[in-house]
ROPAMI-564127 format. One record per residue (C-alpha): residue number from 1; x, y, z; residue in one letter. Coordinates in Angstrom, 3 decimals. Example, Ala and Ser with C-alpha at 12.3 -4.5 7.8 and 13.67 -1.06 7.14 Angstrom:
REM residues 2
<site 1 <12.300 -4.500 7.800> 'A'>;
<site 2 <13.670 -1.060 7.140> 'S'>;
This chain:
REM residues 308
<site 1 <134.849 79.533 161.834> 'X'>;
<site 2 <138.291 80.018 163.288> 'X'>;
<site 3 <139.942 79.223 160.172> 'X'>;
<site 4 <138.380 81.790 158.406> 'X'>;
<site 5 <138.831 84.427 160.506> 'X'>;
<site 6 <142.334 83.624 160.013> 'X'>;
<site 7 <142.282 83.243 156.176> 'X'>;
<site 8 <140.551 86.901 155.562> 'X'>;
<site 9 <143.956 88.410 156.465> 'X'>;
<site 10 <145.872 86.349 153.949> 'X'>;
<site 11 <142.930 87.039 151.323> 'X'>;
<site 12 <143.187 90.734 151.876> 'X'>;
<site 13 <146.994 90.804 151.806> 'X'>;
<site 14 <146.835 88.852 148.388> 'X'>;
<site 15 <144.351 91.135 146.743> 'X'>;
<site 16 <146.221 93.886 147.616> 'X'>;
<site 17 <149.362 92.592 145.953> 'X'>;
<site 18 <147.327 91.719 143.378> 'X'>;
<site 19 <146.396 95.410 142.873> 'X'>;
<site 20 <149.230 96.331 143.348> 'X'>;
<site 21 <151.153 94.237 140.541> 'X'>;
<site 22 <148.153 95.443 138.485> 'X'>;
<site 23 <149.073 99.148 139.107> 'X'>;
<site 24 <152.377 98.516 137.954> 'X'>;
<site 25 <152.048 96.433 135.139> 'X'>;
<site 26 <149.023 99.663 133.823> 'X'>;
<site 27 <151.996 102.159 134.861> 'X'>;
<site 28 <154.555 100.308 132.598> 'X'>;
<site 29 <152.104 100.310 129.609> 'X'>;
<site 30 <150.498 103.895 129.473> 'X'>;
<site 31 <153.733 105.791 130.758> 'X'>;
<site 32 <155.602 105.983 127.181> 'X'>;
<site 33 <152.366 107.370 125.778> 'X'>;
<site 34 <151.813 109.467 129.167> 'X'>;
<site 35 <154.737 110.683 128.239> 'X'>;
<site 36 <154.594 111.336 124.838> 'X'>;
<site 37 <151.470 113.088 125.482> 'X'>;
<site 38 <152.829 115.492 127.944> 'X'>;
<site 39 <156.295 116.186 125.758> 'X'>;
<site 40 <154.242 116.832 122.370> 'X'>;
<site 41 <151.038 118.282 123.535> 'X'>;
<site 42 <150.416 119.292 127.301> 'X'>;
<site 43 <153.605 121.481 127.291> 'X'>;
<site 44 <153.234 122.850 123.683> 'X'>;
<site 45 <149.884 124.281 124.713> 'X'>;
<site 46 <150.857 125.392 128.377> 'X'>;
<site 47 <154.063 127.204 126.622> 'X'>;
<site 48 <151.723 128.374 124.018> 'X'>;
<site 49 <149.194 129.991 126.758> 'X'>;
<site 50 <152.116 131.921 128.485> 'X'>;
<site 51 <154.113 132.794 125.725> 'X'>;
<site 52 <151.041 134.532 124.166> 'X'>;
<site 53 <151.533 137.388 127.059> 'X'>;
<site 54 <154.996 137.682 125.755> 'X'>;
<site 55 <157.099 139.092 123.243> 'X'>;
<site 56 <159.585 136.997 121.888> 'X'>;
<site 57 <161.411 136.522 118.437> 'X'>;
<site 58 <162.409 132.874 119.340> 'X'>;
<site 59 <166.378 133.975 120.600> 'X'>;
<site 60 <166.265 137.110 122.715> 'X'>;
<site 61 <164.856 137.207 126.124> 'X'>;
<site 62 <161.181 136.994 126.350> 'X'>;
<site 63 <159.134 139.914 127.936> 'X'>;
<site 64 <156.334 140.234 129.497> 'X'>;
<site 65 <153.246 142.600 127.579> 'X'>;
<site 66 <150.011 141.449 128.908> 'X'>;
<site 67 <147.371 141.350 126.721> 'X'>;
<site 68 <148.633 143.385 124.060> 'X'>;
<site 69 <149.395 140.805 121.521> 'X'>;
<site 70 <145.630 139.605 121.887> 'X'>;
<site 71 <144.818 143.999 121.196> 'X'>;
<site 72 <147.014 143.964 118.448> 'X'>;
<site 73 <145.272 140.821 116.770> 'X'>;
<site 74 <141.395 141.980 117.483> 'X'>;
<site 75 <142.686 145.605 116.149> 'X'>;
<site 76 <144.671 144.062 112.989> 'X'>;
<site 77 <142.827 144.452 110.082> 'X'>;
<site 78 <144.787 141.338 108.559> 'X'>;
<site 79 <143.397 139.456 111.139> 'X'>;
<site 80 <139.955 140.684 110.532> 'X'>;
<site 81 <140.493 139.386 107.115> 'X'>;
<site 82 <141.858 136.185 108.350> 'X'>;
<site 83 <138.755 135.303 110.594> 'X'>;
<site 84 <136.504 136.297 107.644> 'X'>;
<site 85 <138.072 134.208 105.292> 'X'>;
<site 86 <137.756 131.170 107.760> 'X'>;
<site 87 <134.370 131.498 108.121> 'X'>;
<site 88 <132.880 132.002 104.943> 'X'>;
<site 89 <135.203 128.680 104.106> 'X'>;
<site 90 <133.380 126.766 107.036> 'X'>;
<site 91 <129.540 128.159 105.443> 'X'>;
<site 92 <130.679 126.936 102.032> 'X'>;
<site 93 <132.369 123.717 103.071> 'X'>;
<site 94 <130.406 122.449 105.385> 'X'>;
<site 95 <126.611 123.336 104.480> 'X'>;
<site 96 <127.286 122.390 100.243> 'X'>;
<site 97 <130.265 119.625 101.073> 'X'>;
<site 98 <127.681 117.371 103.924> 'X'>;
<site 99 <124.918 117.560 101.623> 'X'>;
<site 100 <126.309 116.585 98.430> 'X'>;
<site 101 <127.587 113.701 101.108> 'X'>;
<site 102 <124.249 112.548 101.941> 'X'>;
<site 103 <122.813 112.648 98.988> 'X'>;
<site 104 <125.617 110.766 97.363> 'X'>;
<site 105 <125.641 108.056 100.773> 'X'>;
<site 106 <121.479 107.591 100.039> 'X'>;
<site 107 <121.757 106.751 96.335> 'X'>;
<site 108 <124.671 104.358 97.173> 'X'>;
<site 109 <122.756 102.962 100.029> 'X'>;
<site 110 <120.134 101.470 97.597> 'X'>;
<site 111 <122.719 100.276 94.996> 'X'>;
<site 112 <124.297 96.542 94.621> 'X'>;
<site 113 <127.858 96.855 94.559> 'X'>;
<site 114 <128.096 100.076 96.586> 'X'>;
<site 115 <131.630 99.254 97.836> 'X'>;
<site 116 <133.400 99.443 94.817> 'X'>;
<site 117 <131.899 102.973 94.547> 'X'>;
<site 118 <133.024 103.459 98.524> 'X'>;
<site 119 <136.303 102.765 97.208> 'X'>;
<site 120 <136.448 105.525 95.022> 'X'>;
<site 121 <134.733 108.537 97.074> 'X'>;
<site 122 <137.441 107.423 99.577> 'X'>;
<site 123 <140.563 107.239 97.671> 'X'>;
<site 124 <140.589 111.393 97.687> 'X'>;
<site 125 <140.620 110.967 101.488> 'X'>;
<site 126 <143.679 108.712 101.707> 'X'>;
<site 127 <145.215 110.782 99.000> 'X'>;
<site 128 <148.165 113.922 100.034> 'X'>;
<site 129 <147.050 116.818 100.383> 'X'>;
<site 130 <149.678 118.318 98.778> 'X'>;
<site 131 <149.527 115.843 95.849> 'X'>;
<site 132 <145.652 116.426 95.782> 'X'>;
<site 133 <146.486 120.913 96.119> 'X'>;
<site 134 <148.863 120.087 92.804> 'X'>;
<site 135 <146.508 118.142 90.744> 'X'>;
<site 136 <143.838 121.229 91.638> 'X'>;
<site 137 <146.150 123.810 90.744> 'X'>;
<site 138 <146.502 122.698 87.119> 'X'>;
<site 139 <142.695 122.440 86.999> 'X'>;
<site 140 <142.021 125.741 88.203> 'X'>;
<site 141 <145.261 127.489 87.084> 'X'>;
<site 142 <143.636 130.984 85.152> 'X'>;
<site 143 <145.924 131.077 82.506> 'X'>;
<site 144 <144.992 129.241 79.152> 'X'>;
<site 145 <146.481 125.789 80.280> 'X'>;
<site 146 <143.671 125.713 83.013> 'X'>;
<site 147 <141.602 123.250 82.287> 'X'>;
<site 148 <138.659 123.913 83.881> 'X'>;
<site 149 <138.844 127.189 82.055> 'X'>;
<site 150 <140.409 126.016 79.047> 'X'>;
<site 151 <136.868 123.062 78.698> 'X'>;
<site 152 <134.796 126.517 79.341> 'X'>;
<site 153 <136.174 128.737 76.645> 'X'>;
<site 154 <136.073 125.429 74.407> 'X'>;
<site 155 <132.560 123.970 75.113> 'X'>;
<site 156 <130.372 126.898 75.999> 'X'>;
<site 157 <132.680 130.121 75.023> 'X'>;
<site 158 <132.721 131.400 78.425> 'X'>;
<site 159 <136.050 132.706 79.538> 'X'>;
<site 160 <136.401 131.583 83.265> 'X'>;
<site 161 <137.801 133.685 85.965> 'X'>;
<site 162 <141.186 133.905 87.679> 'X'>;
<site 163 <140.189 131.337 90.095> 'X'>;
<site 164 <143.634 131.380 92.620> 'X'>;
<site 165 <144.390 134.763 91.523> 'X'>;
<site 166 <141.365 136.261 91.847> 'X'>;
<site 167 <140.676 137.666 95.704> 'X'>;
<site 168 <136.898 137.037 95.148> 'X'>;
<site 169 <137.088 133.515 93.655> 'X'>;
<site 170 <139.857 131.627 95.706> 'X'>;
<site 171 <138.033 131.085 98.745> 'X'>;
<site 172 <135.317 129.332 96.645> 'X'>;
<site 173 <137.856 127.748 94.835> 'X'>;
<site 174 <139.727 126.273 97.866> 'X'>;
<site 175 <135.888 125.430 99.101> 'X'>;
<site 176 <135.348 122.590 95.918> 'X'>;
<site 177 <138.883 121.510 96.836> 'X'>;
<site 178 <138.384 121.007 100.493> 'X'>;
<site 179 <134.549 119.166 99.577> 'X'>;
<site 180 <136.355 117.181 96.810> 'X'>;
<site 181 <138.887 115.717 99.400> 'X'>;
<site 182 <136.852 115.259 101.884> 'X'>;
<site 183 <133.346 114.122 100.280> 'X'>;
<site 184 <134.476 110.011 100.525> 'X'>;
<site 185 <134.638 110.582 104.277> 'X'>;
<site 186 <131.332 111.946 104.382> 'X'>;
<site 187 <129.669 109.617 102.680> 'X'>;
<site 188 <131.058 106.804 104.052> 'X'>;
<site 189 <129.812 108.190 107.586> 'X'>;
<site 190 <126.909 108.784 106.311> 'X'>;
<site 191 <126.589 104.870 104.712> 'X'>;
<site 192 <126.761 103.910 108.231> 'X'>;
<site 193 <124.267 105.947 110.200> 'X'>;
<site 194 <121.958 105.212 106.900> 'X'>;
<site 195 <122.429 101.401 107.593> 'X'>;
<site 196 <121.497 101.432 111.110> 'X'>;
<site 197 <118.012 102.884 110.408> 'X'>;
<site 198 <115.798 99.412 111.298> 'X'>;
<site 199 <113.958 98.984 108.179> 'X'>;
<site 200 <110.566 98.474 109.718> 'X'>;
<site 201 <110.721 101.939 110.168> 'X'>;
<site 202 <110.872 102.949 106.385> 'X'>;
<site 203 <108.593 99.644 105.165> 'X'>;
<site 204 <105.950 101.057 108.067> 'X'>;
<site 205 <106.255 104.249 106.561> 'X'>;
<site 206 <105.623 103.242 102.921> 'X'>;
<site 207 <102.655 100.835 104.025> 'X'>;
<site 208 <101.481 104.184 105.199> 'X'>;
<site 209 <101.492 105.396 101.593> 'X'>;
<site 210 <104.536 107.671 102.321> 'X'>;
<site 211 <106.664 108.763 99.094> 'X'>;
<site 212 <110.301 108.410 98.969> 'X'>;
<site 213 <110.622 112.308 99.820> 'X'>;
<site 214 <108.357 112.218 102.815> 'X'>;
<site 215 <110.250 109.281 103.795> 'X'>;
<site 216 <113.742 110.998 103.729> 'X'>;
<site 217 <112.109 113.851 105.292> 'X'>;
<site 218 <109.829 112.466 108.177> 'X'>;
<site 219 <112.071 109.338 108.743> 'X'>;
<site 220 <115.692 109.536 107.303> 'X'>;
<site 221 <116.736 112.939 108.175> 'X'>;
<site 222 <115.094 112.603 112.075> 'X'>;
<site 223 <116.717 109.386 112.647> 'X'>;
<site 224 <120.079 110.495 110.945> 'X'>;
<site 225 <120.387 113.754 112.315> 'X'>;
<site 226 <122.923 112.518 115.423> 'X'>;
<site 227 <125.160 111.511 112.321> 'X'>;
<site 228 <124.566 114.899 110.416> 'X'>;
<site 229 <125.280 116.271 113.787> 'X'>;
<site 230 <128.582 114.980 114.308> 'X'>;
<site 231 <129.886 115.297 110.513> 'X'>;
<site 232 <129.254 119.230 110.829> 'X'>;
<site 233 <130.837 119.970 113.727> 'X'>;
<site 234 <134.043 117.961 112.298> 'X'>;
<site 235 <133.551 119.913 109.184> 'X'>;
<site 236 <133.215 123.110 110.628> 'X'>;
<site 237 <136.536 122.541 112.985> 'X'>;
<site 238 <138.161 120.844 109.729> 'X'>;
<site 239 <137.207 124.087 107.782> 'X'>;
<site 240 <138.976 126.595 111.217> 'X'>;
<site 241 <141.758 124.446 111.213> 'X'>;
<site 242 <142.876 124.610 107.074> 'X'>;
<site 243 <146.115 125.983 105.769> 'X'>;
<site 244 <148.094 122.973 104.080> 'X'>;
<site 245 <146.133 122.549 101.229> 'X'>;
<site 246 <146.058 126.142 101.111> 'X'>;
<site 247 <149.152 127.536 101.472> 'X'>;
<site 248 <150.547 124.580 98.590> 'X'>;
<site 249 <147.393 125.715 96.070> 'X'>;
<site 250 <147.796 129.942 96.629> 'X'>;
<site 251 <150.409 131.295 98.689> 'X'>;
<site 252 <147.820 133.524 101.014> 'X'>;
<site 253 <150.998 136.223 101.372> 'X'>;
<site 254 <149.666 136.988 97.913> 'X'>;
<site 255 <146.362 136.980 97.721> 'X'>;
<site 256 <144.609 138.252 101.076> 'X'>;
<site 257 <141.607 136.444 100.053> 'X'>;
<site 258 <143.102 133.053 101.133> 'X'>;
<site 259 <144.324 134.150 103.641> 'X'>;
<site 260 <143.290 132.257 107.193> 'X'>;
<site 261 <143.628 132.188 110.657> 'X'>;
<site 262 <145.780 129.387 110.641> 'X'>;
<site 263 <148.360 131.466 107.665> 'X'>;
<site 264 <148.014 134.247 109.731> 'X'>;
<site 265 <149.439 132.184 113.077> 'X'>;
<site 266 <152.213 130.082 110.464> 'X'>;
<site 267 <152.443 133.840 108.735> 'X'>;
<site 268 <153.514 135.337 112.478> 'X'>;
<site 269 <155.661 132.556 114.045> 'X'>;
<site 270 <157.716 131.331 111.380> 'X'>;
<site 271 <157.810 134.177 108.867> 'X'>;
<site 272 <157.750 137.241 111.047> 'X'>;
<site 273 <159.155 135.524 114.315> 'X'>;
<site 274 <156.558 137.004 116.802> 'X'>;
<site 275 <155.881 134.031 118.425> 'X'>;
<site 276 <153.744 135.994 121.052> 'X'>;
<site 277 <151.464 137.377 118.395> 'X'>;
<site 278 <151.532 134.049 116.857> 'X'>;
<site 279 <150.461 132.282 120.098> 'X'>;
<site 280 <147.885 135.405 120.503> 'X'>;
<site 281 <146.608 134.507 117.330> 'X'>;
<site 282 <146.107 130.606 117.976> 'X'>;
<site 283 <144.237 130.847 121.415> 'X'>;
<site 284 <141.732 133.187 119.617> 'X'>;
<site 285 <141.124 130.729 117.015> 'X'>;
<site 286 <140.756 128.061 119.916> 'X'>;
<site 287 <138.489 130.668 121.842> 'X'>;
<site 288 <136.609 130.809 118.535> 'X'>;
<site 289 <136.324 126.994 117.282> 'X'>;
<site 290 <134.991 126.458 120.546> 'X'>;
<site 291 <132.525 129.056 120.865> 'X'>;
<site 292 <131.055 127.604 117.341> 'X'>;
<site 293 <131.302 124.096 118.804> 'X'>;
<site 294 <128.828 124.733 121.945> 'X'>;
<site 295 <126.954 126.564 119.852> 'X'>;
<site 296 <126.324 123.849 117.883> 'X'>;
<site 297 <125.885 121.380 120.713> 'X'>;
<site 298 <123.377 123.866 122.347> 'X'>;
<site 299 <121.900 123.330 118.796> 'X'>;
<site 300 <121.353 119.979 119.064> 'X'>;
<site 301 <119.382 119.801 121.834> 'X'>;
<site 302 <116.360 121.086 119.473> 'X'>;
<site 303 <117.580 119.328 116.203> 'X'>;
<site 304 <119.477 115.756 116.868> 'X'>;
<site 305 <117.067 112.794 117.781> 'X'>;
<site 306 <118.834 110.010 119.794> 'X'>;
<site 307 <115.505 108.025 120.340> 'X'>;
<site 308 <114.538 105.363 117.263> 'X'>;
């Protein structure tokens, strides 16, 4: 009994250098990413948050104005313009763009050979975006070497719009780009949540007599909806957060109906050096993606089913 009493000590003093060694040795592999994380993102956004009180034009001093670079946003009609044009991208992108997605994941769900055709939705997705804004700006280009509009005036005689120049026709234009490059994504997040539906589910359901559209709608949708769930709020944040593919298919300093809230914050820091505005203009769009995200996640209470 004695000699454990006098072995606890040396157990206790072990463990603790033990610990100890551990600490350091968890130190010495997450401080260079600690750090990076701090340099490229933790300051960025704190100097962000102050500097959007501020005017500054990147070399004189900074001074102090309160909230009137967040006034001047809210009261810029520009700005109004901006926000609008982001969210009537997000209603076209995301509704149209995750359900062309699902569709296309459930027909290649039943098909042998479905990852060659995986291959291809994804190879958009891996694909530049800038290379991917060029190819789409010969395709839609309004003039007669367009050709989408050129295969219109020569198969059904329809003379197509101006479909970058046009303020009323870009932002639907820049929508089929931004579902084009992003559709192999979907459906390949869709493939999975689709294979982890147990198939006595759907073979219970048909033994019931259900069709294959009660069956997507009774049992599919229910028990994919936490997938569906998760692909539109990255869509919809996706959609907030677009500009390069943008700004290389239609310069929005152009044509105002490209124009986003994302131009609008490039538009003010590194065109117009008002880095406060421009920092103004960010933390409303943050304000905003993340009003629409707990929206949606209040949402989902009612409509995502976590339970199989």
């Amino acid at each position: 009994m004695a000699i454990l009493t006098e072995a606890r000590p040396q157990v206790a003093r072990r463990a603790k250098g033990v610990r100890n060694r551990d600490g350091w040795w968890a130190a010495f592999f997450l401080g260079p990413q600690l750090t990076l994380l701090a340099v490229f993102l933790v300051f960025p956004l704190g100097f962000a948050v102050v500097l959007a009180f501020m005017r500054w034009d990147g070399l004189g001093q900074k001074e102090w104005v309160g909230l009137d670079n967040f006034a001047a946003q809210l009261s810029d009609p520009e700005f109004g313009l901006a926000v609008w044009n982001t969210v009537k991208l997000a209603l076209l992108t995301a509704p149209f763009g995750l359900a062309l997605a699902l569709l296309i994941a459930v027909a290649l769900n039943s098909v042998k050979g479905g990852g060659f055709y995986r291959v291809l939705y994804f190879m958009p997705v891996v694909t530049s975006s800038v290379a991917v804004a060029l190819m789409w700006q010969i395709i839609l280009a309004g003039d007669e070497h367009g050709v989408l509009n050129a295969s219109l005036e020569r198969w059904f005689g329809i003379t197509g719009p101006d479909w970058l120049g046009d303020p009323g026709w870009v932002i639907v234009a820049i929508a089929v780009v931004t579902i084009w490059s992003s559709l192999g994504l979907n459906v390949v997040i869709f493939l999975a949540g689709l294979q982890t539906i147990p198939p006595q589910i759907v073979e219970a359901a048909r033994m019931d007599g259900a069709g294959s559209l009660r069956i997507f709608r009774s049992v599919t949708l229910p028990l994919l909806s936490p997938t569906i769930f998760f692909s539109t709020v990255v869509a919809v944040i996706s959609s907030f957060q677009a500009f390069d593919q943008i700004y290389v298919l239609v310069n929005p300093k152009y044509n105002d109906g490209a124009r986003t809230i994302v131009y609008q914050v490039y538009e003010l820091g590194f065109q117009d050096f008002q880095f406060g505005m421009s920092s103004a203009a960010a933390l409303i769009l943050l304000v905003l993606t993340l009003l629409v995200t707990l929206v949606q996640f209040a949402a989902q209470k009612r409509l995502v089913h976590y339970d199989t």
